[in-house]
C-alpha positions as CSV (number, residue, x, y, z in Angstrom):
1,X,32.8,-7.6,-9.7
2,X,30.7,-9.5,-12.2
3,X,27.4,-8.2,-13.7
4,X,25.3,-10.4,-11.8
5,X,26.9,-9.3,-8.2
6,X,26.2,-5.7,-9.7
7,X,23.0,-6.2,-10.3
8,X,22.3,-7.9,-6.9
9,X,23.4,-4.2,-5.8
10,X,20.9,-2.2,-7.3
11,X,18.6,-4.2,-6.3
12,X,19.2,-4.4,-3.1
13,X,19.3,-0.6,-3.2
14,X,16.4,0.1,-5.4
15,X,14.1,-1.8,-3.2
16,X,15.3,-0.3,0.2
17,X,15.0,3.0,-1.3
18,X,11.2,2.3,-2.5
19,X,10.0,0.7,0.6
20,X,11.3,3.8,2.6
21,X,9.6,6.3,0.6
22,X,6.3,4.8,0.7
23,X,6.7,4.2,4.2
24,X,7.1,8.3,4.8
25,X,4.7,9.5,2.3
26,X,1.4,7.0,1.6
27,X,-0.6,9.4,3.2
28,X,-0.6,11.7,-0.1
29,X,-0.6,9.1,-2.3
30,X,-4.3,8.1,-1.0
31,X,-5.3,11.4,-1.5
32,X,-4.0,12.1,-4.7
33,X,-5.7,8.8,-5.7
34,X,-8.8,9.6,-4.7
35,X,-9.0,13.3,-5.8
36,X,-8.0,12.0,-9.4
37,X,-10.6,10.1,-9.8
38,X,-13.1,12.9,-8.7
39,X,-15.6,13.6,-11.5
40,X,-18.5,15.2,-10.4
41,X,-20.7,11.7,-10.7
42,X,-21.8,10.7,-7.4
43,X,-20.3,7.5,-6.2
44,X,-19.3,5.8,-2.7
45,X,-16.4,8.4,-2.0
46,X,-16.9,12.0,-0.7
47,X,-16.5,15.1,-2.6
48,X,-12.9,16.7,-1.3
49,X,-12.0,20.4,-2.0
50,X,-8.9,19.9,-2.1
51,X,-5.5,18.2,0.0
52,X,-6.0,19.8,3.2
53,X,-9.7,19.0,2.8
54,X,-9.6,15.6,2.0
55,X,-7.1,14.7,4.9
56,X,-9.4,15.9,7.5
57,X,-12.2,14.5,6.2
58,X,-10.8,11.0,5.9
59,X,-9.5,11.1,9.1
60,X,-12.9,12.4,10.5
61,X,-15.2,10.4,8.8
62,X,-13.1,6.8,8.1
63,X,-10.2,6.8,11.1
64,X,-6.1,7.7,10.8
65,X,-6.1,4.1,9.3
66,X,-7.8,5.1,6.2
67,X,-4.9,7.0,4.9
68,X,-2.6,4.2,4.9
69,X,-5.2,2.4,3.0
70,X,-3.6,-0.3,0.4
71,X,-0.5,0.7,2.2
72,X,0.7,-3.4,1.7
73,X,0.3,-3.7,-2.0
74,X,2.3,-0.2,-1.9
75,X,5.2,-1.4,-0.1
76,X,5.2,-4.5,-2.3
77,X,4.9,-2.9,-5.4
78,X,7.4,-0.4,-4.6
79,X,10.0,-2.8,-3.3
80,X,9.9,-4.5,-6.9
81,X,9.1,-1.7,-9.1
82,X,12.6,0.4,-8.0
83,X,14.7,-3.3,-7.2
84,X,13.8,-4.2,-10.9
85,X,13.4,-0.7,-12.3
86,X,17.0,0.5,-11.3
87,X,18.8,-3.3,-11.9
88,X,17.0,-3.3,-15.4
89,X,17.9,0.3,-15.8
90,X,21.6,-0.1,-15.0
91,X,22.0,-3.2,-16.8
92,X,20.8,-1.3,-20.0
93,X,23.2,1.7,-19.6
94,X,26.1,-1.3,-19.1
95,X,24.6,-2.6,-22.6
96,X,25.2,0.5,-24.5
97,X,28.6,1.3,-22.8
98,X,29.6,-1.8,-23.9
99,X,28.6,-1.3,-27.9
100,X,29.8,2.1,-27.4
101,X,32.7,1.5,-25.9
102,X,32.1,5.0,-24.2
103,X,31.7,5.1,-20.2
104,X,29.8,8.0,-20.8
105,X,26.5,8.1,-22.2
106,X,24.1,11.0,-23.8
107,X,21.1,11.7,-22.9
108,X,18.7,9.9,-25.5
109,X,20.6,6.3,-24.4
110,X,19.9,7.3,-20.8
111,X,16.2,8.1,-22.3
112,X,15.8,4.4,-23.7
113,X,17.7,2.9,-20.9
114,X,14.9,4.1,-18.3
115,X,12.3,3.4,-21.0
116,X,13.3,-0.1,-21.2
117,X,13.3,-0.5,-17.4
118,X,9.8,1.0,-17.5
119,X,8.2,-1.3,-19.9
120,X,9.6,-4.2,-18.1
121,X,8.8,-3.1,-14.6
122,X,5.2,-2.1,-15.9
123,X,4.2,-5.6,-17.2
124,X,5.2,-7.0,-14.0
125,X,3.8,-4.7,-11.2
126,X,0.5,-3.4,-13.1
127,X,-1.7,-6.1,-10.9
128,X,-0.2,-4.7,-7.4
129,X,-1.0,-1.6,-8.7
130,X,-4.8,-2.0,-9.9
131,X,-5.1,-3.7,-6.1
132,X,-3.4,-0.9,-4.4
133,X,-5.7,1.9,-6.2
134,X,-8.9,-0.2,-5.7
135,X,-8.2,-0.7,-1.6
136,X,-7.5,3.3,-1.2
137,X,-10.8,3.9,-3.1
138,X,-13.1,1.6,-1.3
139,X,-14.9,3.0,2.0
140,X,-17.3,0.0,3.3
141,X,-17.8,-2.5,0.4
142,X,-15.4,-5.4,0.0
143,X,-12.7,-5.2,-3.1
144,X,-13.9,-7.4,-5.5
145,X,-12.0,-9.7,-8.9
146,X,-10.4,-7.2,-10.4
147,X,-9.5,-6.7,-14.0
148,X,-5.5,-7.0,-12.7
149,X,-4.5,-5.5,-16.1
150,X,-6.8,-2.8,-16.1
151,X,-5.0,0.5,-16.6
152,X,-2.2,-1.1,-18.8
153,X,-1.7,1.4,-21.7
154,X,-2.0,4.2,-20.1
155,X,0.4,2.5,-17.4
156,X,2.8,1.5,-20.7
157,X,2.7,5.5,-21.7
158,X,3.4,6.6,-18.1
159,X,7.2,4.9,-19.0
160,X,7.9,7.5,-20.4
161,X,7.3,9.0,-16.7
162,X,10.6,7.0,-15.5
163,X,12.4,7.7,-18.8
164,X,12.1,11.5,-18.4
165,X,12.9,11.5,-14.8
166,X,16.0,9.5,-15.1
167,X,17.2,11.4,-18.1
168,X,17.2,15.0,-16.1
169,X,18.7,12.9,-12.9
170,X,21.5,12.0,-15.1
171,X,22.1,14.9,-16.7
172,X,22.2,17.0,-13.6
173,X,24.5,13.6,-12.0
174,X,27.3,15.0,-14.8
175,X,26.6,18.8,-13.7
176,X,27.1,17.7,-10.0
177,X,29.7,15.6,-10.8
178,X,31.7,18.9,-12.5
179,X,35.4,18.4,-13.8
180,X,35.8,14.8,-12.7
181,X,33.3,13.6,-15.3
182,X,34.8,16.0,-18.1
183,X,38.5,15.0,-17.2
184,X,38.4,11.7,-16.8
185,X,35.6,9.8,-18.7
186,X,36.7,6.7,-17.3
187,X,35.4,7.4,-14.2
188,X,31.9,8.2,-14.8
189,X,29.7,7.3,-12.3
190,X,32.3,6.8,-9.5
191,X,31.7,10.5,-7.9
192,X,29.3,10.2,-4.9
193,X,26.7,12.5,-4.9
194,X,26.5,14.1,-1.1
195,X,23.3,14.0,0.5
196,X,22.4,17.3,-0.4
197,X,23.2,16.6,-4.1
198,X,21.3,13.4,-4.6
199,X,18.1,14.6,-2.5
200,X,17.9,18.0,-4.9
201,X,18.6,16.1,-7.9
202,X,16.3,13.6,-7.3
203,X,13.4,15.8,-6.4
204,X,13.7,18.3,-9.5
205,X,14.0,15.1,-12.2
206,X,10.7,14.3,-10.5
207,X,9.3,17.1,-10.4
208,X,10.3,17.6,-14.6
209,X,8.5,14.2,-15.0
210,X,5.6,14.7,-13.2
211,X,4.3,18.1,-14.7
212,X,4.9,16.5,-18.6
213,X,3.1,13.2,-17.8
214,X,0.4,13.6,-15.1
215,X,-2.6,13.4,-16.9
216,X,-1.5,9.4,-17.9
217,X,-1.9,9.2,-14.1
218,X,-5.7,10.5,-13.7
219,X,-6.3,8.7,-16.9
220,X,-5.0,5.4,-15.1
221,X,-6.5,5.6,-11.8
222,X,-9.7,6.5,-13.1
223,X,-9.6,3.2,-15.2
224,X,-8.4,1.3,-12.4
225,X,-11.1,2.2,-9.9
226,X,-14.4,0.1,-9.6
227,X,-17.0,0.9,-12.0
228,X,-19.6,-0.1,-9.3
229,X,-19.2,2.9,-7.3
230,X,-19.0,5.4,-10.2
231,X,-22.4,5.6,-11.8
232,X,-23.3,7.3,-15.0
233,X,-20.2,7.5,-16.5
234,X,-17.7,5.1,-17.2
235,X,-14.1,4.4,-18.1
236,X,-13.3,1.5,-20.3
237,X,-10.2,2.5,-22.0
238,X,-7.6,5.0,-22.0
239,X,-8.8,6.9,-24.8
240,X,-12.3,6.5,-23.4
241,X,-11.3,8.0,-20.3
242,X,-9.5,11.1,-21.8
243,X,-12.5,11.9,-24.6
244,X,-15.0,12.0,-21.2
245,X,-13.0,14.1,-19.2
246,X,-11.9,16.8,-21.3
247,X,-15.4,17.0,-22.8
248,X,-16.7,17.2,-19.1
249,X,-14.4,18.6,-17.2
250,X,-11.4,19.7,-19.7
251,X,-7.8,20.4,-19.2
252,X,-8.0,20.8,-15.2
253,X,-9.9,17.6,-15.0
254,X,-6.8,15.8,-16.2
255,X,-4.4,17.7,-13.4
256,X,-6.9,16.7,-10.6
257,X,-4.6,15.6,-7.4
258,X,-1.4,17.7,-9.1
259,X,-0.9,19.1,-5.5
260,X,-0.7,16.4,-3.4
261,X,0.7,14.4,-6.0
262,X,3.9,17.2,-6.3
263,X,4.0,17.2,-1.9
264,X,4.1,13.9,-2.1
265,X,6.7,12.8,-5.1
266,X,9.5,15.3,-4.7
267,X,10.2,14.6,-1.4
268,X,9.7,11.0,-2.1
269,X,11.9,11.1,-5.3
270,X,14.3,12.7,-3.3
271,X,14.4,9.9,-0.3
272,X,14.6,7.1,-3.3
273,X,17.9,8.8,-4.8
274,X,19.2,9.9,-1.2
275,X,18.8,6.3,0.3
276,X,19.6,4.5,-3.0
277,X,22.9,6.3,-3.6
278,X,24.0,6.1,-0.2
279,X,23.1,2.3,-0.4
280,X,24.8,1.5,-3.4
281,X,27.9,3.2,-1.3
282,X,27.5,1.2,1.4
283,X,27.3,-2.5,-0.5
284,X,30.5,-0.6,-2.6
285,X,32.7,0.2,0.7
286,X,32.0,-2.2,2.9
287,X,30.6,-5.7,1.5
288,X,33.1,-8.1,0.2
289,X,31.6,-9.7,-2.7
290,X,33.3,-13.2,-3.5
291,X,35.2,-13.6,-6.5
């Protein structure tokens, strides 16, 4: 099979995988969004104490609807972000194989394989992103031109968000994978993970990820939202943002929306690696790729 039929794989399996776990979990993802950018400033949005809070409230107060706000930019960013994240990610752990000469790689390649696939993914998707945040923010008022890359370096540092993650799911990939990948180096990467395996594995790489880089995600959305509906303080730049809120609300203000943010990632990390592998076996077993 030549590289470009491979790549055509993972992205087909990437993007699946992305749009299905949006699909099953936006709901926490709107209020994650809008508890991170909770400062104590009165704006357009509510004060929520807390996930449980903030779902019944936006239910009560805006409809079921509202929780699946931005829902389309979401699905759209998603289906490119893990189509072009995992093809660009796969394509760079080929590279390295190749000037190695070594089917198996550690885990600092596997670091700047996913870093790579980050940066590039970033640059692309940041505008569907800025959109997506803005539309789960607003209430009544009409999203306005946005500043599309608004959010970018803290966006850029969040790479390191993928890179992390995919380093652990590798890493425990080898430990699942047990003697087949010590014995036989050749076939690295040809074990399939069972359901169980990749779900678990995806969900703790995630989970690893998201403790050591959340605060780039506060630091982002609360850049990202519109400075119209957030008087008295404002965020114009990532270091901006992080000065204000530790001087205002320190540490804790930069782990606002951890919990629905952990509810909602691990079980949708571990529905991207789930469907993705089982994808990827799919196209392997059954589609006949022509010569």
């Amino acid at each position: 099979m030549s590289d470009s039929q491979q790549s055509w794989k993972h992205a087909v399996a990437g993007c699946t995988a992305g749009l299905t776990s949006v699909l099953a979990l936006h709901p926490l993802d709107v209020v994650k969004t809008r508890l991170q950018v909770q400062d104590g400033v009165a704006g357009a949005l509510p004060i929520y104490y807390g996930t449980r809070d903030a779902l019944f409230r936006i239910v009560q107060d805006e409809g079921w609807r509202a929780l699946y706000a931005g829902i389309s930019p979401a699905l759209l960013g998603a289906g490119l972000s893990w189509g072009i994240y995992f093809t660009a990610y796969n394509n760079a752990k080929m590279r390295w194989q190749g000037l190695r000469n070594e089917a198996s790689l550690p885990a600092p390649l596997h670091l700047l394989s996913a870093a790579e696939a980050g940066c590039m993914v970033c640059l692309l998707t940041n505008p569907i992103w800025v959109i997506k945040t803005r539309l789960q923010l607003q209430r009544v008022s009409t999203l306005k031109t946005a500043g599309f890359y608004r959010g970018l370096f803290p966006s850029l540092l969040l790479v390191s968000h993928g890179a992390i993650q995919f380093m652990v799911y590798e890493e425990l990939k080898k430990v699942a994978s047990g003697p087949l990948m010590r014995e036989d180096l050749n076939n690295v990467g040809k074990h399939s993970l069972t359901a169980l395996e990749a779900s678990v594995i995806g969900a703790v790489s995630k989970l690893a990820a998201s403790i050591v880089t959340y605060p780039s995600q506060v630091v982002r959305a609360r850049i990202q939202q519109r400075q119209d509906q957030f008087r008295g303080v404002r965020y114009d730049s990532g270091w901006c943002t992080l000065r204000v809120t530790m001087r205002r609300e320190g540490v804790r203000g930069l782990y606002k929306g951890l919990l629905p943010n952990v509810l909602r990632v691990m079980p949708q990390s571990a529905i991207t690696f789930l469907i993705y592998e089982k994808v990827m076996q799919l196209l392997d077993n059954h589609i006949q790729w022509p010569s």
